[in-house]
KEGU-397021 format. One record per residue (C-alpha): residue number from 0; z, y, x negated. Coordinates in nm, 2 decimals. Layout:
// KEGU-397021
+-----+--------+--------+--------+
|   i |      z |      y |      x |
+-----+--------+--------+--------+
| NUM |      Z |      Y |      X |
...
+-----+--------+--------+--------+
***
This chain:
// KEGU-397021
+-----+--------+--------+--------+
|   i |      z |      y |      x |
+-----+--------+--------+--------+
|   0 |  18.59 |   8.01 |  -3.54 |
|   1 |  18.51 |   7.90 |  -3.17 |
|   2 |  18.36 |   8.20 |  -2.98 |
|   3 |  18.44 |   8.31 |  -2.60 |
|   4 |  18.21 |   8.37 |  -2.32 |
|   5 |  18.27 |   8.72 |  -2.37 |
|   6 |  18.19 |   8.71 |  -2.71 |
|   7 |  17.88 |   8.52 |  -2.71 |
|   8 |  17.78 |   8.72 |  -2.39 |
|   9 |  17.85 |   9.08 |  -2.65 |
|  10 |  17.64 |   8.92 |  -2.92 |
|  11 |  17.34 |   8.81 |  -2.67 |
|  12 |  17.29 |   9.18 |  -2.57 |
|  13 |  17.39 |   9.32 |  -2.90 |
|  14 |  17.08 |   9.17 |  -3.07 |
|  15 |  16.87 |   9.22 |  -2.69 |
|  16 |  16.97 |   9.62 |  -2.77 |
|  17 |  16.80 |   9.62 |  -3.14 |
|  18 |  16.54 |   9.88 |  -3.10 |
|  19 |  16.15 |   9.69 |  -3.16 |
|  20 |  16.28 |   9.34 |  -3.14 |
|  21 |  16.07 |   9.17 |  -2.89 |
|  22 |  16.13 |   8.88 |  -2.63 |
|  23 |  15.94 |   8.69 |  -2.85 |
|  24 |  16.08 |   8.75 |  -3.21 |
|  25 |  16.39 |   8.71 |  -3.03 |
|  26 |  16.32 |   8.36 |  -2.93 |
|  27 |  16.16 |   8.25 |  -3.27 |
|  28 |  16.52 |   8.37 |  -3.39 |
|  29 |  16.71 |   8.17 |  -3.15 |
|  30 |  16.49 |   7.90 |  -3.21 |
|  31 |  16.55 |   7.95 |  -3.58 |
|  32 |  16.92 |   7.97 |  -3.60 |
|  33 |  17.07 |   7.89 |  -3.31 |
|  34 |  17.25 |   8.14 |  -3.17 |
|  35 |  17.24 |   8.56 |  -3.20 |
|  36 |  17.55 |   8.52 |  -3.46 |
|  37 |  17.40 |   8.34 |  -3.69 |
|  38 |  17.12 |   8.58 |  -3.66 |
|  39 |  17.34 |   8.85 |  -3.73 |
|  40 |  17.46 |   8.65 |  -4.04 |
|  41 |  17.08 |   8.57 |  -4.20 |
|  42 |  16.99 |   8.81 |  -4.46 |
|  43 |  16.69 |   9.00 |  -4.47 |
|  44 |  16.42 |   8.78 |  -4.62 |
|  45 |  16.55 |   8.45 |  -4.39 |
|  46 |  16.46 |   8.70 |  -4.08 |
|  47 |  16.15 |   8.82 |  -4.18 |
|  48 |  16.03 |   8.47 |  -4.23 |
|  49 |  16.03 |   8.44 |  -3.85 |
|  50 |  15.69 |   8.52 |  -3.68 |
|  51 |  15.71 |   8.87 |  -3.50 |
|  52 |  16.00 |   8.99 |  -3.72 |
|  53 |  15.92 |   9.30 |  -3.92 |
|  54 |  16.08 |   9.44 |  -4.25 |
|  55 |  16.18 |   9.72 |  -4.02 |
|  56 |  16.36 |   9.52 |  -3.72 |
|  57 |  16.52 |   9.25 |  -4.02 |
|  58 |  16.72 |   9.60 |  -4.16 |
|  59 |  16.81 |   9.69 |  -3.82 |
|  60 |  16.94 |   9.32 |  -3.73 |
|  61 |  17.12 |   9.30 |  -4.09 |
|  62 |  17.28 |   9.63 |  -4.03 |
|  63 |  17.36 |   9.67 |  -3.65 |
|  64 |  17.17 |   9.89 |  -3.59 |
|  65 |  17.19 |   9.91 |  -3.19 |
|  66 |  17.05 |  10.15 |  -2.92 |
|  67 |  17.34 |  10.11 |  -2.76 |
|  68 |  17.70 |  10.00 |  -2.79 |
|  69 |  17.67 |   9.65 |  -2.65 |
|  70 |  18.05 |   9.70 |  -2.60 |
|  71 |  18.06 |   9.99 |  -2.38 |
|  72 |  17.74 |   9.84 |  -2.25 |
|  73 |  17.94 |   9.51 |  -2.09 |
|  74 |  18.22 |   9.74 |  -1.98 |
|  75 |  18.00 |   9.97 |  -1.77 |
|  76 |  17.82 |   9.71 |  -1.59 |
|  77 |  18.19 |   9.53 |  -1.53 |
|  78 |  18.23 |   9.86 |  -1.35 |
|  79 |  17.87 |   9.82 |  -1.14 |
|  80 |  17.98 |   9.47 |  -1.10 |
|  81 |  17.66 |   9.36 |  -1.28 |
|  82 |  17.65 |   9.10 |  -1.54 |
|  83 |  17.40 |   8.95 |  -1.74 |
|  84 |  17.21 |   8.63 |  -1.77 |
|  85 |  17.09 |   8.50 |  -2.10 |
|  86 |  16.81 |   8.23 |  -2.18 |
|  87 |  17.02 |   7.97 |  -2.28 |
|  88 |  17.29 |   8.04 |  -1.94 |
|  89 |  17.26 |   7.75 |  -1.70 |
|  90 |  17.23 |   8.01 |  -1.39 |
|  91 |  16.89 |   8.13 |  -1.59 |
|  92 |  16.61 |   8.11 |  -1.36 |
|  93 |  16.44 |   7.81 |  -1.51 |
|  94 |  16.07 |   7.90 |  -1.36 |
|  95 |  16.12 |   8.19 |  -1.61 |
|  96 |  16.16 |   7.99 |  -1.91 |
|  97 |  15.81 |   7.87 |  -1.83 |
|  98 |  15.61 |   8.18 |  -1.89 |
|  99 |  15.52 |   8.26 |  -2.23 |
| 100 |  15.72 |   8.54 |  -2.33 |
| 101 |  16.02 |   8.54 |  -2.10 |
| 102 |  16.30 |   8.74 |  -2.08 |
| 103 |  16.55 |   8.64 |  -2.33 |
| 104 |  16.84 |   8.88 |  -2.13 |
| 105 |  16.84 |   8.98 |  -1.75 |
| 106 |  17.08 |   9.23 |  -1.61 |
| 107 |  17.18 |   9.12 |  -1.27 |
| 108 |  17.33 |   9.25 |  -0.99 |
| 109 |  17.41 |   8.99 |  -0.65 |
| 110 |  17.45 |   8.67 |  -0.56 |
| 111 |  17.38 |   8.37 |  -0.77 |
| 112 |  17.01 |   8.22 |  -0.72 |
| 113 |  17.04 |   7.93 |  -0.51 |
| 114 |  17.00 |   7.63 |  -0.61 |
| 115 |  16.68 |   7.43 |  -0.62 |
| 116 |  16.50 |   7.78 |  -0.42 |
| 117 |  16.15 |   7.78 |  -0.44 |
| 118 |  16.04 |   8.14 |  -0.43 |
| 119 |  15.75 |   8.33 |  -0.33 |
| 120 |  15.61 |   8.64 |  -0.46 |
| 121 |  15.51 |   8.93 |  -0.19 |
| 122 |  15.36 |   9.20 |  -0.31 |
| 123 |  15.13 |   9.47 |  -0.23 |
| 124 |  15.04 |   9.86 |  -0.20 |
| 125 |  15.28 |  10.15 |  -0.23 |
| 126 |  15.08 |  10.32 |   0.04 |
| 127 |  14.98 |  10.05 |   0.32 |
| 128 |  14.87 |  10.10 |   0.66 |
| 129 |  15.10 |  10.00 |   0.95 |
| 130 |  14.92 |   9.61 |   0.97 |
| 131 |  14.98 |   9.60 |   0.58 |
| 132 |  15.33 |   9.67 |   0.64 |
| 133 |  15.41 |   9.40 |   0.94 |
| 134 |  15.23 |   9.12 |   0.81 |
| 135 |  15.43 |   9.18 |   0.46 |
| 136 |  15.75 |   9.19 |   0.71 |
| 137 |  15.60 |   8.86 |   0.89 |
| 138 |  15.53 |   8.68 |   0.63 |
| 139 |  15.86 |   8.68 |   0.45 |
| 140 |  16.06 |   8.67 |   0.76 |
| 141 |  15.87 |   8.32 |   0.83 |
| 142 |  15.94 |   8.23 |   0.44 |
| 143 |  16.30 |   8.28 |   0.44 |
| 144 |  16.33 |   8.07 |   0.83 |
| 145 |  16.16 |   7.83 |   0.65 |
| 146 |  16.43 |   7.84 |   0.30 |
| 147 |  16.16 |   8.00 |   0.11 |
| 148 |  16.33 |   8.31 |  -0.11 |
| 149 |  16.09 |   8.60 |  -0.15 |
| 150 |  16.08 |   8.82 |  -0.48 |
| 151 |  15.93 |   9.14 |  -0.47 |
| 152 |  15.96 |   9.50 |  -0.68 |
| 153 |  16.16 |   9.72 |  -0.46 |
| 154 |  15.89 |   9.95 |  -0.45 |
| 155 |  15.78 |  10.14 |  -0.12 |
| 156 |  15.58 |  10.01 |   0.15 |
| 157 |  15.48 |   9.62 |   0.06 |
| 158 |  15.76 |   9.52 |  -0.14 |
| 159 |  16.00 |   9.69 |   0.10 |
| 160 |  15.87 |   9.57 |   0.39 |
| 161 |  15.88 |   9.21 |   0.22 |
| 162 |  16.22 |   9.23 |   0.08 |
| 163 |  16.39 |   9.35 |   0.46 |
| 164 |  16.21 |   9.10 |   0.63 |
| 165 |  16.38 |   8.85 |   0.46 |
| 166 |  16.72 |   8.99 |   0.46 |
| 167 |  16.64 |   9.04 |   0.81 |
| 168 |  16.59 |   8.66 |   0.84 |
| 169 |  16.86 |   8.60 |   0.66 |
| 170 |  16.71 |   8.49 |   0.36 |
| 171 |  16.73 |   8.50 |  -0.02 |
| 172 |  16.54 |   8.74 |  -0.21 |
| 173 |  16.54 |   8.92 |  -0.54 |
| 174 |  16.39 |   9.20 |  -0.65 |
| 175 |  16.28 |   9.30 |  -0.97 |
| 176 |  16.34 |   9.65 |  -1.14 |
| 177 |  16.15 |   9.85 |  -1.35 |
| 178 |  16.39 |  10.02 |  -1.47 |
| 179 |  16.78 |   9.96 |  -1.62 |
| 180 |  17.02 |   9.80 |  -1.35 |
| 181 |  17.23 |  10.12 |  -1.31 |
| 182 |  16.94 |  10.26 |  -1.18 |
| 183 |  16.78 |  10.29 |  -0.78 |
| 184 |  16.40 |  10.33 |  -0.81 |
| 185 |  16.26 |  10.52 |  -0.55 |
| 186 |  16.63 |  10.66 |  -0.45 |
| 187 |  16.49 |  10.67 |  -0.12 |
| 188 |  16.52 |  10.23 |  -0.12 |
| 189 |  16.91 |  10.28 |  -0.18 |
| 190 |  17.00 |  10.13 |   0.16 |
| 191 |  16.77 |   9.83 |   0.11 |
| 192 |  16.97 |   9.82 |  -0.27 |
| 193 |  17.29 |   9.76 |  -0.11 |
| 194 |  17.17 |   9.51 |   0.10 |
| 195 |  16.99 |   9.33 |  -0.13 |
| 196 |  17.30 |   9.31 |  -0.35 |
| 197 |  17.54 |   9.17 |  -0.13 |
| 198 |  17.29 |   8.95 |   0.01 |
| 199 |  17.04 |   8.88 |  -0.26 |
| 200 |  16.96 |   8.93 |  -0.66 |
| 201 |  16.88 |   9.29 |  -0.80 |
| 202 |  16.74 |   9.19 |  -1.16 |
| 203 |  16.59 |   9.36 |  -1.47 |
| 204 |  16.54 |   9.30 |  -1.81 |
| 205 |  16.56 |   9.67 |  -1.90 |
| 206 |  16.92 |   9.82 |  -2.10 |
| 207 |  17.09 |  10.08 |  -1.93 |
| 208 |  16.95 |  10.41 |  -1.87 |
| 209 |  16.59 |  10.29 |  -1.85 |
| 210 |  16.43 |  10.56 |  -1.66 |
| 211 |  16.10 |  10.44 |  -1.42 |
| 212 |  15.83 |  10.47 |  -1.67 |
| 213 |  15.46 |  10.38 |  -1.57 |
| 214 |  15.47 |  10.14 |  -1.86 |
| 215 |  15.79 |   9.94 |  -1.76 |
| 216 |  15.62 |   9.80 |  -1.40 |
| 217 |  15.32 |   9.58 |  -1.55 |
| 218 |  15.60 |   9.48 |  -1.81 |
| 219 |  15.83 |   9.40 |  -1.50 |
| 220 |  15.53 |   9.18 |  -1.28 |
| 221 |  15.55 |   8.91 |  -1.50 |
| 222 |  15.86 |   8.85 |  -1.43 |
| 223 |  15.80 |   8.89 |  -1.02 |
| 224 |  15.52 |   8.60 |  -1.06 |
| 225 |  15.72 |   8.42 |  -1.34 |
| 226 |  15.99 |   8.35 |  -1.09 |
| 227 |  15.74 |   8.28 |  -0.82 |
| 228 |  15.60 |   7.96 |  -0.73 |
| 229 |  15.31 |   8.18 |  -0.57 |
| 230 |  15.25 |   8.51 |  -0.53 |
| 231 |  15.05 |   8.67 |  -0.21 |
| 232 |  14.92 |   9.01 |  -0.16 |
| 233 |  14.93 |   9.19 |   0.12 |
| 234 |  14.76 |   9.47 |   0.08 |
| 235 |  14.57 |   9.61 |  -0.23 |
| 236 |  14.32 |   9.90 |  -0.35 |
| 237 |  14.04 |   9.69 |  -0.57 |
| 238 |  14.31 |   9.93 |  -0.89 |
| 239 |  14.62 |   9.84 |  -0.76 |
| 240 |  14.87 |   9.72 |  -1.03 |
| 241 |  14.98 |   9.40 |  -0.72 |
| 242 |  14.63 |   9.31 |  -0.92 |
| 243 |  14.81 |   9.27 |  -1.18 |
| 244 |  15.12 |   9.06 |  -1.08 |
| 245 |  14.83 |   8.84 |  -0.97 |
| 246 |  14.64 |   8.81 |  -1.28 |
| 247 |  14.99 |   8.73 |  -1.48 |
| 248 |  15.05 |   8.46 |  -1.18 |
| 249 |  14.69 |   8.28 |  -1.29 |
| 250 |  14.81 |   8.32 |  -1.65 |
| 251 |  15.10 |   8.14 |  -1.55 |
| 252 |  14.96 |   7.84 |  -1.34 |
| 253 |  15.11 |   7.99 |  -1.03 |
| 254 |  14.88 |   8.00 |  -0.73 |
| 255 |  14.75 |   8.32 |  -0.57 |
| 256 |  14.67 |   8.41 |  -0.19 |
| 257 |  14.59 |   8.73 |  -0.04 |
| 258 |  14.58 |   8.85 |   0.32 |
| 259 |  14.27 |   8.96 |   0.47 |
| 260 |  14.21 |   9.31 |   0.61 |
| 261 |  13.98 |   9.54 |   0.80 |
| 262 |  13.67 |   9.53 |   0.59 |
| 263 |  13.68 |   9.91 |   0.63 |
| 264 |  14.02 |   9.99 |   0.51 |
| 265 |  14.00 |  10.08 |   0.14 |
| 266 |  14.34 |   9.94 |   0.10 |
| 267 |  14.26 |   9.57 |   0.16 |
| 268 |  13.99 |   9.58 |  -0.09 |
| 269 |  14.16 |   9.42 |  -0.37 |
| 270 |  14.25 |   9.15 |  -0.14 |
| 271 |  13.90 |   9.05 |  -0.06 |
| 272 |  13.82 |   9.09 |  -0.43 |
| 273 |  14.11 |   8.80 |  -0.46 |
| 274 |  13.95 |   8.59 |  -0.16 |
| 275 |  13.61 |   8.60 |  -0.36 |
| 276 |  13.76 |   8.54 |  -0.68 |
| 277 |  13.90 |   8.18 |  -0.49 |
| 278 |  14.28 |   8.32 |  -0.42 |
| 279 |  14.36 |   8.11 |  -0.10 |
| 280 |  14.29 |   8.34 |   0.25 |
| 281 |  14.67 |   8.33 |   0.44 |
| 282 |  14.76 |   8.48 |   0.76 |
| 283 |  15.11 |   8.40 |   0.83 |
| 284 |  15.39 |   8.21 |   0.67 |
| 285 |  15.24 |   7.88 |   0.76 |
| 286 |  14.92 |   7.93 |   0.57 |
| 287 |  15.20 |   8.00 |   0.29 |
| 288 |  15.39 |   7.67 |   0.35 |
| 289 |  15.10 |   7.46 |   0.37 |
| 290 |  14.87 |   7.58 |   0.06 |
| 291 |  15.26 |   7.50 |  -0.12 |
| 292 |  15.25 |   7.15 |   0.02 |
| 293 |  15.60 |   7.21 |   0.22 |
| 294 |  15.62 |   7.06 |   0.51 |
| 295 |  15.73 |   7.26 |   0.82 |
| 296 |  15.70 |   7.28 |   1.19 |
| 297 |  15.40 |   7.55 |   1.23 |
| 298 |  15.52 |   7.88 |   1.34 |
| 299 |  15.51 |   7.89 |   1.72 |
| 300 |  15.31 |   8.24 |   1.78 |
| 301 |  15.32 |   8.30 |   2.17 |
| 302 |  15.10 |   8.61 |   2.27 |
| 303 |  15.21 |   8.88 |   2.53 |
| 304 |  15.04 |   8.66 |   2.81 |
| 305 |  15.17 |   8.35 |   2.74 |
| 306 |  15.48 |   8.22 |   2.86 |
| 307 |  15.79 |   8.34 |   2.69 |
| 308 |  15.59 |   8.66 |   2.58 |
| 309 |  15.74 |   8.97 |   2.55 |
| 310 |  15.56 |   9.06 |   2.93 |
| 311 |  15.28 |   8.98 |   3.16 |
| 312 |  14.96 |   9.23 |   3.15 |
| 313 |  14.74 |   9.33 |   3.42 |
| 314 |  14.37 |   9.31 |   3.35 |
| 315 |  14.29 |   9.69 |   3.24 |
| 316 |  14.56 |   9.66 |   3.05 |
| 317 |  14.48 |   9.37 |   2.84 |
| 318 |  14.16 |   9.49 |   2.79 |
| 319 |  14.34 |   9.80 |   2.61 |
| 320 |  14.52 |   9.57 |   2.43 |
| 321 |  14.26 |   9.41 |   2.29 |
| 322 |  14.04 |   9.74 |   2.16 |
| 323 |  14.35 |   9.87 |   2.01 |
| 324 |  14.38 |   9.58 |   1.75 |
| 325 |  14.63 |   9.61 |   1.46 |
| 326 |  14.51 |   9.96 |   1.32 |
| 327 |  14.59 |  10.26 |   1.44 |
| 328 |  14.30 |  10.37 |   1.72 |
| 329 |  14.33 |  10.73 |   1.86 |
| 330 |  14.33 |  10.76 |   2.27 |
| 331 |  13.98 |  10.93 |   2.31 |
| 332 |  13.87 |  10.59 |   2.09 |
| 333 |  14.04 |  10.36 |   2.35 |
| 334 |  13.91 |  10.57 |   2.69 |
| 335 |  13.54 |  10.54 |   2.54 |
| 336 |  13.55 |  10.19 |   2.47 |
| 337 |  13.71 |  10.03 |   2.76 |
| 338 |  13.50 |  10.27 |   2.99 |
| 339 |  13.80 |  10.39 |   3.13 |
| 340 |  13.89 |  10.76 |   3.27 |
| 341 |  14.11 |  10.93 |   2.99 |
| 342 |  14.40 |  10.99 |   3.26 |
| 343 |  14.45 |  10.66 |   3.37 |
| 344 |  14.41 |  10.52 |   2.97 |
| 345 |  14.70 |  10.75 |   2.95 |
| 346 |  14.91 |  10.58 |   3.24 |
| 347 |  14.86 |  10.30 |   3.12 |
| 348 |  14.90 |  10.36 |   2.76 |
| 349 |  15.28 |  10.46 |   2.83 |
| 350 |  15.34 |  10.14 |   3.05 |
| 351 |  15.21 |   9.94 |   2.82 |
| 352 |  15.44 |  10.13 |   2.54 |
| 353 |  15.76 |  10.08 |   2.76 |
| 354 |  15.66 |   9.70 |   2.82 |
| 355 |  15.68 |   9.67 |   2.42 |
| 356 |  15.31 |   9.58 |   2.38 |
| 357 |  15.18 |   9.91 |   2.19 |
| 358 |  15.35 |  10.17 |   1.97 |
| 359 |  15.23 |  10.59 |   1.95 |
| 360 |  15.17 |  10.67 |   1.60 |
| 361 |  15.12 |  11.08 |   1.51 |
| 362 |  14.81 |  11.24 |   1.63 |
| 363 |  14.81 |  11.00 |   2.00 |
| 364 |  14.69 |  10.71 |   1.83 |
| 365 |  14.82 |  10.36 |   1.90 |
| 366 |  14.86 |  10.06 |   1.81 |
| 367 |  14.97 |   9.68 |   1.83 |
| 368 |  15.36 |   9.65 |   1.86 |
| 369 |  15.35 |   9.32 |   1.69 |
| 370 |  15.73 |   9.33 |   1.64 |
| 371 |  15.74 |   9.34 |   2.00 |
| 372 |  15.59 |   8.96 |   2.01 |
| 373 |  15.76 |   8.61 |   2.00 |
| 374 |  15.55 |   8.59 |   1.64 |
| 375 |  15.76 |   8.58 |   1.33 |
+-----+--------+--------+--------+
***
């Protein structure tokens, strides 16, 4: 008897929810007998003549043996207005199907992945400095101006700051869970959740309930590089797991590029350990679009002198602006460098802050307002 969608869809997940069967047994038993009913139909010893199918998994296939009700399963995320995606769906990410063990069932939540997007993969430390965080925001606002989707975790710092500035750009990005899709991992990213949902793609390959587990994020970053036609870091310790998402993107025959920091900031270490290794040095977006071969107009980056700039400086002043840099510098720093008395760096460090040029951090230290510039 013909099957519905909503049949097919319940028997998809019910053999994705058999407890030990991985993405890669699963396949072989696709491969094998074409579709997850005529799995469920294959006796024991036809199932464990699949590679990666145990004794064990064959007896929980024959006898449904789920970890959860696929049934109640589909109903709940009707009620999330989730659905999900399955290998053989034509709205499957096909980059995905290139990677060697991927995802045979995504739970989604969003839009549907526009056609014929190339994405790129921004990702990046959970603790980053302030420049860490507004050349990740940069760098996928220029992407998405330029119809590049970005794809990121969700996590804090990097992966936020990539994910709003692409929504803020009005762009496409997803973002990619480590844990189930009823879930909002940190709870503190449940704005940029909402926002990301009605604008963009919230996906996971996780069932329902999956709580953030350590494990479940290197599981999850080949999926963020699997979708990606490159991935960049922003900002990295030499042990951060971004390292990771880049060593499943070389694994993958996706290109890697990392953006350079201080040499003395701990945190962009693991993106000079890339640059060494031969990932491609960007700066900006257009570093991005070029190493991809995409031809765009170059970013048009007007200073705070130029014309157009956000204001004119006088001399002292531009002189302050060029000690303070992009990380933080404390105002007894600024006043011994520049040679200047620590009252009139003062003055001038609060016109300059009302022109738009600098921003006070905690503790009187300042630095670069480089949202305040005509820069992407």
């Amino acid at each position: 008897m013909q099957q519905n969608g909503k049949q097919i869809k319940t028997q998809w997940l019910a053999l994705h929810l058999i407890p030990g069967l991985g993405n890669r047994g699963f396949k072989n038993l696709i491969d094998k007998f074409g579709s997850p009913s005529q799995v469920f139909s294959a006796d024991i010893s036809d199932l464990m003549g699949v590679q990666y199918i145990r004794r064990d998994v064959a007896r929980k296939i024959t006898h449904k043996d789920y970890a959860l009700d696929p049934e109640k399963v589909l109903a709940k995320l009707e009620r999330l207005s989730a659905k999900i995606i399955t290998y053989l769906d034509a709205s499957y990410p096909p980059q995905l199907r290139e990677i060697q063990d991927p995802p045979m069932v995504l739970y989604a939540r969003g839009r549907d992945i526009p056609r014929d997007m190339i994405f790129v993969g921004v990702v990046g430390s959970r603790n980053p400095t302030h420049y860490g965080v507004v050349s990740a925001k940069k760098i996928a606002q220029g992407l998405a101006r330029s119809g590049v989707g970005v794809v990121s975790g969700m996590a804090r710092g990097i992966d936020s700051a990539a994910h709003w500035g692409c929504l803020d750009a009005r762009g496409f990005t997803i973002a990619v869970q480590g844990t189930g899709i009823d879930s909002i991992y940190p709870r503190s990213n449940h704005k940029l959740h909402e926002q990301i949902v009605e604008n963009g793609l919230v996906l996971t390959e996780f069932p329902l309930g999956t709580s953030p587990e350590p494990k479940n994020f290197p599981i999850r970053n080949r999926i963020i590089s699997g979708l990606s036609r490159a991935i960049t870091v922003v900002e990295a310790t030499r042990k951060s797991g971004s390292l990771i998402t880049a060593s499943l993107a070389l694994e993958q025959g996706r290109d890697v590029y990392a953006v350079p920091g201080s040499i003395h900031s701990f945190k962009s270490m693991g993106c000079h350990f890339l640059i060494k290794q031969g990932a491609a040095l960007v700066e900006n977006s257009d570093d991005i679009l070029h190493e991809l071969g995409l031809c765009y107009e170059p970013e048009t980056i007007e200073g705070p002198t130029g014309e157009g700039g956000s204001s004119s400086m006088e001399a002292t002043e531009e002189t302050i602006y060029n000690i303070i840099g992009d990380y933080p510098l404390h105002i007894d720093q600024i006043a011994r460098q520049g040679n200047i008395e620590p009252g009139e760096v003062s003055n001038l460090l609060t016109k300059m802050e009302i022109k738009g040029l600098i921003r006070q951090l905690p503790g009187k230290m300042f630095i670069r307002n480089l949202d305040g510039l005509g820069n992407k």
